[in-house]
Structures are given as structure tokens and as C-alpha cells.
GUVEXTOR-854135 format. One line per 3 residues: number of its first residue (from 1); for each residue x, y, z negated of N, C-alpha, C. Coordinates in nm, 3 decimals. Each point is the difference from the previous one (the first is absolute). Example, Ala and Ser with C-alpha at 12.3 -4.5 7.8 and 13.67 -1.06 7.14 Angstrom:
1 = 1.319/-0.569/-0.780/-0.089/0.119/0.000/0.090/0.120/0.000 ~ -0.035/0.105/0.072/0.082/0.119/-0.006/-0.077/0.109/-0.073
***
This chain:
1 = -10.676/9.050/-4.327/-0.021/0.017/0.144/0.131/0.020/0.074 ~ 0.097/0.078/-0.032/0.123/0.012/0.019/0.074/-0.137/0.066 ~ 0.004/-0.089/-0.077/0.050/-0.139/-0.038/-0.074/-0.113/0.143
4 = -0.103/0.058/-0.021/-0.033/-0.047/0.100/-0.037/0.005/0.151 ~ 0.030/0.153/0.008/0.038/0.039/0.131/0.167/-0.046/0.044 ~ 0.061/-0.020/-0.115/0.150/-0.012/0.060/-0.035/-0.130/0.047
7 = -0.031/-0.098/-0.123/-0.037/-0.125/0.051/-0.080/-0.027/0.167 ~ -0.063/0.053/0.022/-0.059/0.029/0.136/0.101/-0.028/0.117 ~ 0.100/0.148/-0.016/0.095/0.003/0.054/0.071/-0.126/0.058
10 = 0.052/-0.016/-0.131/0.117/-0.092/0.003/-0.052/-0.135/0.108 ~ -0.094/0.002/-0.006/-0.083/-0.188/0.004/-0.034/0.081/0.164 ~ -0.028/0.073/0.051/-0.011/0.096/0.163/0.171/-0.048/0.045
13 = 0.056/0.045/-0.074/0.159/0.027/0.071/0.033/-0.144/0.013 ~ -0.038/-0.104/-0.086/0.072/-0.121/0.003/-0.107/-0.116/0.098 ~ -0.104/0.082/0.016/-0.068/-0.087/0.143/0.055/0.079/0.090
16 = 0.051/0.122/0.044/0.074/0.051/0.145/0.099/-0.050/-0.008 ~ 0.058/-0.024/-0.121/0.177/-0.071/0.061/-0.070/-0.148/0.021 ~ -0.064/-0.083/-0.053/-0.022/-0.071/0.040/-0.057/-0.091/0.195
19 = -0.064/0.146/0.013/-0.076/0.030/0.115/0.109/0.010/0.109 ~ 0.134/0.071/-0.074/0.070/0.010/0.097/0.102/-0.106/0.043 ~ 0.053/-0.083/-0.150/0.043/-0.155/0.054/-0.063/-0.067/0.083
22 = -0.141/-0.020/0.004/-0.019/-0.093/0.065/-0.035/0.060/0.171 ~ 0.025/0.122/0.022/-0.012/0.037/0.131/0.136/-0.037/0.026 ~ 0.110/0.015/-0.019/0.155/-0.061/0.045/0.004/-0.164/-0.014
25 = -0.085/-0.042/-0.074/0.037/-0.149/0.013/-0.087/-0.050/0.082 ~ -0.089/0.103/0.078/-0.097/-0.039/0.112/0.079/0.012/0.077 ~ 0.063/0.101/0.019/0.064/0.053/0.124/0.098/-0.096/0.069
28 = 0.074/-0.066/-0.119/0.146/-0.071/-0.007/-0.069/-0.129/0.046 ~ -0.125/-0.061/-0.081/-0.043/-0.130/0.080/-0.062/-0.058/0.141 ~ -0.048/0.195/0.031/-0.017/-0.004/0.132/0.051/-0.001/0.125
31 = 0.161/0.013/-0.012/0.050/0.059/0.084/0.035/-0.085/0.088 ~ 0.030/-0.002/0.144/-0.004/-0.077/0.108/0.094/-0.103/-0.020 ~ -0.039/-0.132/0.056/0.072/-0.066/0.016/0.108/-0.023/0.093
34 = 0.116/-0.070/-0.005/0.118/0.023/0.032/-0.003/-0.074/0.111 ~ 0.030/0.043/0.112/-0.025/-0.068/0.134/0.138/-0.042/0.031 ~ -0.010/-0.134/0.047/0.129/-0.088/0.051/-0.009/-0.012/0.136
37 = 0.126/0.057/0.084/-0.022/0.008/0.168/0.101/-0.161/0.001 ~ -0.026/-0.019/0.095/0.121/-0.171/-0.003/0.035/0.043/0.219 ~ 0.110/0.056/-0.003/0.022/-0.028/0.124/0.076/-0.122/0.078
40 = -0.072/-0.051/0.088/0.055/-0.123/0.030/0.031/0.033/0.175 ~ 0.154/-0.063/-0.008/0.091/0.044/0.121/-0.066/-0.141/0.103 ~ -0.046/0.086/0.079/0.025/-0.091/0.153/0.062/-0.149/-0.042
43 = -0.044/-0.117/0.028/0.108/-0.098/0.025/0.075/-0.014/0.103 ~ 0.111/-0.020/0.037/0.115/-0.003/0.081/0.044/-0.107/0.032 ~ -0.010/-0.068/0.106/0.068/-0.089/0.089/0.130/-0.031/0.038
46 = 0.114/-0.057/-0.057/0.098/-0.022/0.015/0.065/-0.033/0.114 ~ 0.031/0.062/0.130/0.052/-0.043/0.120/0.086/-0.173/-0.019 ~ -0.010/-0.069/0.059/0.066/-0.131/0.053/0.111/0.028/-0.004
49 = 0.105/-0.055/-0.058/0.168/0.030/0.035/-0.040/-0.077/0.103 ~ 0.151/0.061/0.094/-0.003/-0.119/0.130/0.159/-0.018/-0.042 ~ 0.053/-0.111/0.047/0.149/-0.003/-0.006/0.033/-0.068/0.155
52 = 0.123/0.054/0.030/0.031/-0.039/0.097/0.102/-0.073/0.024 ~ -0.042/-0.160/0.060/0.095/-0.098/-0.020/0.117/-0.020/0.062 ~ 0.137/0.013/-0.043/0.064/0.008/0.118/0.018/-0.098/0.126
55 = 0.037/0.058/0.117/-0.064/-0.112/0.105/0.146/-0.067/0.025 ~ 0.023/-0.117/0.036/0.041/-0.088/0.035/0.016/-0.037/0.103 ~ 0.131/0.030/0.104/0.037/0.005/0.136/-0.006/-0.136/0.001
58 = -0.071/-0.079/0.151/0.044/-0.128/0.042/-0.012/0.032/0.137 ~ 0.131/-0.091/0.056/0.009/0.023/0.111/-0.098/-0.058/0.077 ~ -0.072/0.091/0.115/-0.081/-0.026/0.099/0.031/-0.073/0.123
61 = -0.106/-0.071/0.043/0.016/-0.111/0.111/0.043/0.181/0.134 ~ 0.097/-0.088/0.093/0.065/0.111/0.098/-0.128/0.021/0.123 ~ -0.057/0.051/-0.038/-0.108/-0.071/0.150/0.025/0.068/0.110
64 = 0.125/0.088/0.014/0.038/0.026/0.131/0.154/-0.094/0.059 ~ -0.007/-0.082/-0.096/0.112/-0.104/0.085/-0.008/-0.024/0.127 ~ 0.049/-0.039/0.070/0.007/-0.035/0.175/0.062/-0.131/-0.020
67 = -0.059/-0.114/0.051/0.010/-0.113/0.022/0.065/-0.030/0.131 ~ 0.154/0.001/0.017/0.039/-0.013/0.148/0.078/-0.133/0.006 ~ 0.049/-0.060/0.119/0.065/-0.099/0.045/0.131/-0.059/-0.135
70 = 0.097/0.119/-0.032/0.083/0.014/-0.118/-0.005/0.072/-0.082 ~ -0.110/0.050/-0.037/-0.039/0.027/-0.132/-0.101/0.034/-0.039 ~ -0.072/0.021/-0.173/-0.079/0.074/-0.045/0.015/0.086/-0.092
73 = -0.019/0.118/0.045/0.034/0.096/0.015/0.112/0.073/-0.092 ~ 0.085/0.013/-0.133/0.134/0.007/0.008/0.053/-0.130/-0.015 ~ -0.074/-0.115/0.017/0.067/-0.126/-0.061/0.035/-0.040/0.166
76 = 0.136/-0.024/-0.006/0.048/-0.062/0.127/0.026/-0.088/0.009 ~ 0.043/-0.111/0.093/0.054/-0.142/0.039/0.142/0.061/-0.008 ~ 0.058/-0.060/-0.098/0.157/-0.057/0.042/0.061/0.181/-0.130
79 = -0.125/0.054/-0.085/0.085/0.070/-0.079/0.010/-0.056/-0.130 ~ 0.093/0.040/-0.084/0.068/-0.095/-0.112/-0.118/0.032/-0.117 ~ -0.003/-0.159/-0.050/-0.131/-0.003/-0.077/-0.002/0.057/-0.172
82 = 0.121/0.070/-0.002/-0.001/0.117/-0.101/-0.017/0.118/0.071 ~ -0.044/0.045/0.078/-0.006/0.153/0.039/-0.182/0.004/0.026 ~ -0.117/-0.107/-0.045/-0.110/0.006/0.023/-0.051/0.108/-0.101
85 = 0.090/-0.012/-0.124/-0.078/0.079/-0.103/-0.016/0.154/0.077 ~ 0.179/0.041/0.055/0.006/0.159/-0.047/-0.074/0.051/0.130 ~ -0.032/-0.111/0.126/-0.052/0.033/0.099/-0.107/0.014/0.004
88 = -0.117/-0.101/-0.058/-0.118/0.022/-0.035/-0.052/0.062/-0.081 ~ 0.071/0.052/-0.106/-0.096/0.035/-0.113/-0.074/-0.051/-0.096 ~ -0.017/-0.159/-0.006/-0.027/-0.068/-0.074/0.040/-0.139/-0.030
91 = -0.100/-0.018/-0.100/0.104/-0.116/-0.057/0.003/-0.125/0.060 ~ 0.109/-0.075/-0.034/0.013/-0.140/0.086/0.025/-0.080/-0.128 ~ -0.066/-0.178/0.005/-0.004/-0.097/-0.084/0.062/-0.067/0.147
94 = 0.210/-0.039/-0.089/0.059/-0.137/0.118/-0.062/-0.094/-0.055 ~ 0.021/-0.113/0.017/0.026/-0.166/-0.062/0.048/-0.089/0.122 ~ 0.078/-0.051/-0.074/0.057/-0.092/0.078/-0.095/-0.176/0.011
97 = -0.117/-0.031/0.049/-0.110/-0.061/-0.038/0.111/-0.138/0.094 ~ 0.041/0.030/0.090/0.026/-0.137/0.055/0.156/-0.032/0.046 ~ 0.102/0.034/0.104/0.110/-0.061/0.001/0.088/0.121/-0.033
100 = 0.083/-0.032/-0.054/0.123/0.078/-0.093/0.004/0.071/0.087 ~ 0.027/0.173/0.012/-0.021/0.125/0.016/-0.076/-0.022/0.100 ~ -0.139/-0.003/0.018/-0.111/0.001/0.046/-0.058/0.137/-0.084
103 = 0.012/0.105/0.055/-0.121/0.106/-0.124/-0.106/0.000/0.104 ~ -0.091/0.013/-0.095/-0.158/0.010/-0.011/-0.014/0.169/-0.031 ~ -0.062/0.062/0.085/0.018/0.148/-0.071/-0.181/0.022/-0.023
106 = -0.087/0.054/-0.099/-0.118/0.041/0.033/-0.005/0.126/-0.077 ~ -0.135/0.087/0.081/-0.010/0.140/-0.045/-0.146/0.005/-0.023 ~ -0.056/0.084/-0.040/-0.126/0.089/-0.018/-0.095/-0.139/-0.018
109 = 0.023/-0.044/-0.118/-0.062/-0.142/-0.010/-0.012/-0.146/0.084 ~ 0.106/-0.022/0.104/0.004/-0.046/0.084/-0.052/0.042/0.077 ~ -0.027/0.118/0.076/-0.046/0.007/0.090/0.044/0.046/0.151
112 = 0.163/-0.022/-0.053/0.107/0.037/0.085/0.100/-0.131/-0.028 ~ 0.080/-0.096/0.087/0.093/-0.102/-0.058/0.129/-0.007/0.119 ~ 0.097/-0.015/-0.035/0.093/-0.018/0.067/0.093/-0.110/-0.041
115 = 0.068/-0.063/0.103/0.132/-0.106/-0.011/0.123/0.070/0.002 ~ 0.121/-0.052/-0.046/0.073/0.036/0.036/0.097/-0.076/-0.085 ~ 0.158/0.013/0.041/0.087/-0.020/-0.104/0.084/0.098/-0.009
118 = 0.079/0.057/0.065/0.085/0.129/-0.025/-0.062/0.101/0.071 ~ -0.086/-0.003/0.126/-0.075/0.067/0.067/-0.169/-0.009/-0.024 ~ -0.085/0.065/0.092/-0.089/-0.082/0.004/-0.040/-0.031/0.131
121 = -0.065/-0.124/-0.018/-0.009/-0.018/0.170/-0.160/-0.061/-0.019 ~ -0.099/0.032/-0.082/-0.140/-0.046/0.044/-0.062/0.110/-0.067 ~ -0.090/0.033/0.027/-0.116/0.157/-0.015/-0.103/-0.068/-0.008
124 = -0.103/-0.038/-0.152/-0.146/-0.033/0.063/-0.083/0.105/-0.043 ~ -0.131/0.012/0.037/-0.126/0.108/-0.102/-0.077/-0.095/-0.013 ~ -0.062/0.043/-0.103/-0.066/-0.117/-0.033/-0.125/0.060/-0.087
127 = -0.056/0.111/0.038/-0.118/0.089/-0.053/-0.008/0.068/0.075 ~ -0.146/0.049/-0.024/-0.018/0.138/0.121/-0.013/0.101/-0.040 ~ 0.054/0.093/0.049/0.006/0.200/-0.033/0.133/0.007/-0.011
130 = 0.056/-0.109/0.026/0.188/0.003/-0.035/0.052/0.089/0.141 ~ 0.014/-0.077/0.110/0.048/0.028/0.080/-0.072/-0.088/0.142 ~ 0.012/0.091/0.111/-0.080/-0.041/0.133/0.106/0.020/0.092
133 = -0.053/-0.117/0.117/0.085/0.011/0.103/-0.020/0.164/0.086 ~ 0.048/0.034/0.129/0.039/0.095/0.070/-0.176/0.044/0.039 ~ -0.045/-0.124/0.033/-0.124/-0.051/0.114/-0.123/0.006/-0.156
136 = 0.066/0.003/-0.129/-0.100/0.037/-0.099/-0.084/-0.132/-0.057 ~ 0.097/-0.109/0.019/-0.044/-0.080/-0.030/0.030/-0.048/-0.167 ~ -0.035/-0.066/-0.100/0.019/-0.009/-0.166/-0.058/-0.109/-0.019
139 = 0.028/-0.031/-0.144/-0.057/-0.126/-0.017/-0.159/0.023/-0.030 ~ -0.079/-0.097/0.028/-0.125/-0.048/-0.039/-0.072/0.096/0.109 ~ 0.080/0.014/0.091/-0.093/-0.014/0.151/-0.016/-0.116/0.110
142 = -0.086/-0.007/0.066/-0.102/-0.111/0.057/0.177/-0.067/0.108 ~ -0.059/-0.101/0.042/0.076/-0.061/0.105/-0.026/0.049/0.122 ~ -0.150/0.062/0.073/-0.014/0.066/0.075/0.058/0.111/0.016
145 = 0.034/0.106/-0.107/0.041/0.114/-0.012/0.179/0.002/0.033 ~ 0.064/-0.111/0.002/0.102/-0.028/-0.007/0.015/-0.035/0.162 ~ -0.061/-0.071/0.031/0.008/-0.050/0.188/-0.024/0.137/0.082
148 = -0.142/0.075/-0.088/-0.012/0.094/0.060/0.127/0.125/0.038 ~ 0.064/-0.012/-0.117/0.125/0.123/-0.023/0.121/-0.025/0.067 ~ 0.010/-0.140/0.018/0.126/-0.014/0.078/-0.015/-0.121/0.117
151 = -0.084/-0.033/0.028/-0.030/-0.016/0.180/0.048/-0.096/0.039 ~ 0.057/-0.023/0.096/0.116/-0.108/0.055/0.137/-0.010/-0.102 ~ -0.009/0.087/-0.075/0.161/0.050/-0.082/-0.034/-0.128/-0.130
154 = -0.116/-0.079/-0.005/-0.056/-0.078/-0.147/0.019/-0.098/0.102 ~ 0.043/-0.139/-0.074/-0.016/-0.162/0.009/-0.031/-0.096/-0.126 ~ -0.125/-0.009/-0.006/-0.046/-0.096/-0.158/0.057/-0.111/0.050
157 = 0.010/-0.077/-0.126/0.080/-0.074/-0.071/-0.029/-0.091/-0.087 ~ 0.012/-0.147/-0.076/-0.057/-0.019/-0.037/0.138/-0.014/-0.170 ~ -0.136/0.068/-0.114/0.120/0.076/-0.120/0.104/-0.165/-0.019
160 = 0.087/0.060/-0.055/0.071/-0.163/-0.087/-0.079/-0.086/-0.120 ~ -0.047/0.105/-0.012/-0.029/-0.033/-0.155/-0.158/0.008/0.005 ~ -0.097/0.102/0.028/-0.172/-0.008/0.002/0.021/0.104/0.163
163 = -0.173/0.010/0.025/0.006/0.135/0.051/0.038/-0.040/0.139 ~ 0.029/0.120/0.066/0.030/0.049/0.133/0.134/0.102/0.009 ~ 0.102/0.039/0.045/0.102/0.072/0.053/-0.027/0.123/0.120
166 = -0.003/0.097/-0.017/-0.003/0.078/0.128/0.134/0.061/0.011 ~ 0.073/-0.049/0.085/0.154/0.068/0.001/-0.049/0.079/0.125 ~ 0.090/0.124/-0.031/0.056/0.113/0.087/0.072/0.012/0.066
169 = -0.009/-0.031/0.149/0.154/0.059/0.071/0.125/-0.111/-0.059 ~ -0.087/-0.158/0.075/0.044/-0.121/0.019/-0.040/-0.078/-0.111 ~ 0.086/-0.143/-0.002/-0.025/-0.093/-0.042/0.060/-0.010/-0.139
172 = -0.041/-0.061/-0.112/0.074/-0.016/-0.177/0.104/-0.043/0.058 ~ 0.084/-0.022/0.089/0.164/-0.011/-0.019/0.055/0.091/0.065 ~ -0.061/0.122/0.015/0.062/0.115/0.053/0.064/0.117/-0.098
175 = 0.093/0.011/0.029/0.073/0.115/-0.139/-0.050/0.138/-0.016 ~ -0.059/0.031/-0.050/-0.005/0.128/-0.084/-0.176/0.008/0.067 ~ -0.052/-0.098/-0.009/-0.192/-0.002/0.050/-0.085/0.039/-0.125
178 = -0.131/0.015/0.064/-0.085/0.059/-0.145/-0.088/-0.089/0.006 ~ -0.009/-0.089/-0.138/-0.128/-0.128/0.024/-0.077/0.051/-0.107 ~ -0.145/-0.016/0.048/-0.105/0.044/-0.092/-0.064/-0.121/-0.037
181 = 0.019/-0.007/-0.115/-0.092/-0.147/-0.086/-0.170/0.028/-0.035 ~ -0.088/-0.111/0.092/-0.145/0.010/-0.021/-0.004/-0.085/-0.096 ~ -0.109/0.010/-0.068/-0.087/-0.078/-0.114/-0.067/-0.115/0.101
184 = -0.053/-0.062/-0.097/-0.077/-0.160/0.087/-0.129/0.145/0.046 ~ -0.018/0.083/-0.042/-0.115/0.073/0.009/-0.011/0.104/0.113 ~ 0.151/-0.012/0.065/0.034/0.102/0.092/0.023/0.088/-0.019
187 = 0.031/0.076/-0.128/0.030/0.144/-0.074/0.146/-0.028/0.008 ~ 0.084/0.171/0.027/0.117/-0.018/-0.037/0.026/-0.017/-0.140 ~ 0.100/-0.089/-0.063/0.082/-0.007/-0.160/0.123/0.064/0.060
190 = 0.076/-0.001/0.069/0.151/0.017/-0.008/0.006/0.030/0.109 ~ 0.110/0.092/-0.003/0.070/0.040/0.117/0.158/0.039/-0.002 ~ 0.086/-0.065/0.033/0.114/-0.052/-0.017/0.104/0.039/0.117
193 = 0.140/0.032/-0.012/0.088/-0.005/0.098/0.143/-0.022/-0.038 ~ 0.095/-0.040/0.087/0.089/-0.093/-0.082/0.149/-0.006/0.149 ~ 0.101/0.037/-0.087/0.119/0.021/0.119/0.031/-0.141/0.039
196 = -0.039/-0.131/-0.016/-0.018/-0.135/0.069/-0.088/-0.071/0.020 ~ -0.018/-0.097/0.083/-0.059/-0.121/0.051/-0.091/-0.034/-0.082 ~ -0.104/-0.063/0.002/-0.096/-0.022/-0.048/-0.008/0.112/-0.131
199 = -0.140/0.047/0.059/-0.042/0.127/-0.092/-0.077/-0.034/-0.100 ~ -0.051/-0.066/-0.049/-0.056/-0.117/-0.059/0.031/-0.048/-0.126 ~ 0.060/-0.137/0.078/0.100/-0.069/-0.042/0.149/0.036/-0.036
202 = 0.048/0.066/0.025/0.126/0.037/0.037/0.039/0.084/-0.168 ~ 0.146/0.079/0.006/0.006/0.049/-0.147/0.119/-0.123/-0.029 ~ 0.048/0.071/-0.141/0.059/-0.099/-0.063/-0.025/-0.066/-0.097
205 = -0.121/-0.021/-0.032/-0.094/-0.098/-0.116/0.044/-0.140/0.058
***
């Protein structure tokens, strides 16, 4: 009986340890699962570079020139046809297109031209926003607008070449006159003045 109370024992103690492994390997298989947070940043918008190009001076048409009898406006009749650059401010293309020192001077895309050979002695415009007469007259205004502005002081003409003539304050063989060149359309193209005789025609071409 002895023998078999120990036996008893023993076989009690080895189901509680048993009893008690498997409560820890409950415990251990139960235990929470591992939570993964994932933070995700705002997306962000990359501002536009801007760059800034550098700007590029070109000289501007003068549109406060004054269109007078001998001159427009620093370009004079009879000043030496190297002093256009430092007087105006911009650039001049000579050529000598027709009789040996004949210069051809043009500016702001042609839209300014002069004669001359050591001087200059012809002034044309030959675009509008360049420069206007006193009376506010420019190119690619009407033929009316032109009679209207200067009155008895206008005598049309008929052009050399196309067109119509409105000279100023006499006749194309009058020295230092202002002839305004019409289109077949009656619009001013040109407006011209010149320290000789035929304003026109005249020049040393």
C-alpha cells in the first residue's frame, strides 16, 4: 500500500507540472498580435522654378520726335553724318547704294532714312509712332487730316513716282519745305524734308 500511495503521488505531481506547461504555452500562443502603424506624409507639391530671363535692351521707336522744316528731332539738315549715332542713340546702317559718297543712312528698321555725303541733307519717316509734325501729323494718317492741319499752308501735288505730294509752306523746289508722300490710297507713307530743291527728287542718289 505504501508503494502505491507514492506511486499516486508521483503520477498527481507530473499531471500539475504538466497542467502547468501547457497554461504558458497557452498564454505565449495567445498573446496579441503585433500591430503595424504605416504613417504616410502628406504629398507635397513642388513649387514651379521660375527663372528670369535676362531682358534685352532694343532701342525704341522716339515717338516724341518733332518733325520740323530742318529737322527730326536730334537728326538735323546739314549735321555731319557721323555724329547720328552719338546724337540719337541708336543705331545707323550707311551704304553707299548709288553715286560714290552718296550715304544711305537707315535706323529703327528703316523707319527713319537719311541722305547725305559728309552732311546730311534729306530726313525721311517712313513708319508711324516715329515722329509727328508740330500740327500732329505722322505717317498713315488720312489726306484729309493733313489739308485739315495745315490749311492754305498745304499744296498737293502730283508724287514723282505713285501717289500724291502735300508740300508745306510752298512748292518741291523750295529749300528747306516739308513734303508729305500719299499712297495711291491717300494714307500718309513718308514724310520727308531736305536742305534743297526738289524734296522728292532731289538728294544725291
Amino acid at each position: 500500500m505504501p508503494y502505491r500511495s507514492t506511486a499516486m503521488i508521483v503520477i498527481g505531481l507530473m499531471l500539475f507540472g504538466a497542467a502547468g506547461c501547457g497554461d504558458d504555452d497557452g498564454a505565449s500562443s495567445t498573446s496579441a498580435p503585433a500591430v503595424t502603424t504605416t504613417s504616410t506624409a502628406p504629398a507635397t507639391t513642388a513649387a514651379p522654378s521660375t527663372t528670369q530671363a535676362d531682358a534685352t535692351t532694343q532701342p525704341e521707336a522716339p515717338v516724341t520726335w518733332l518733325i520740323t522744316a530742318d529737322a527730326v528731332g536730334p537728326v538735323e539738315l546739314g549735321m555731319p553724318v557721323p555724329a547720328l549715332g552719338p546724337a540719337t542713340g541708336i543705331s545707323w546702317v550707311l551704304t553707299e547704294p548709288g553715286a560714290p559718297d552718296c550715304v544711305v543712312g537707315t535706323a529703327l528698321d528703316g523707319a527713319i532714312r537719311i541722305q547725305g555725303s559728309d552732311v546730311v541733307t534729306d530726313v525721311t519717316v517712313a513708319a508711324p509712332g516715329v515722329a509727328e509734325t508740330a500740327e500732329g501729323i505722322t505717317v498713315g494718317d488720312s489726306k484729309e487730316a493733313v489739308l485739315d492741319a495745315y490749311g492754305s499752308r498745304a499744296a498737293v501735288e502730283p508724287g514723282p513716282y505713285f501717289g500724291e505730294v502735300i508740300v508745306v509752306d510752298g512748292p518741291l523746289t523750295t529749300d528747306y519745305g516739308l513734303a508729305i508722300q500719299l499712297g495711291d490710297n491717300g494714307i500718309v507713307v513718308e514724310i520727308s524734308i531736305a536742305d534743297h530743291p526738289g524734296l522728292i527728287e532731289g538728294g544725291c542718289l
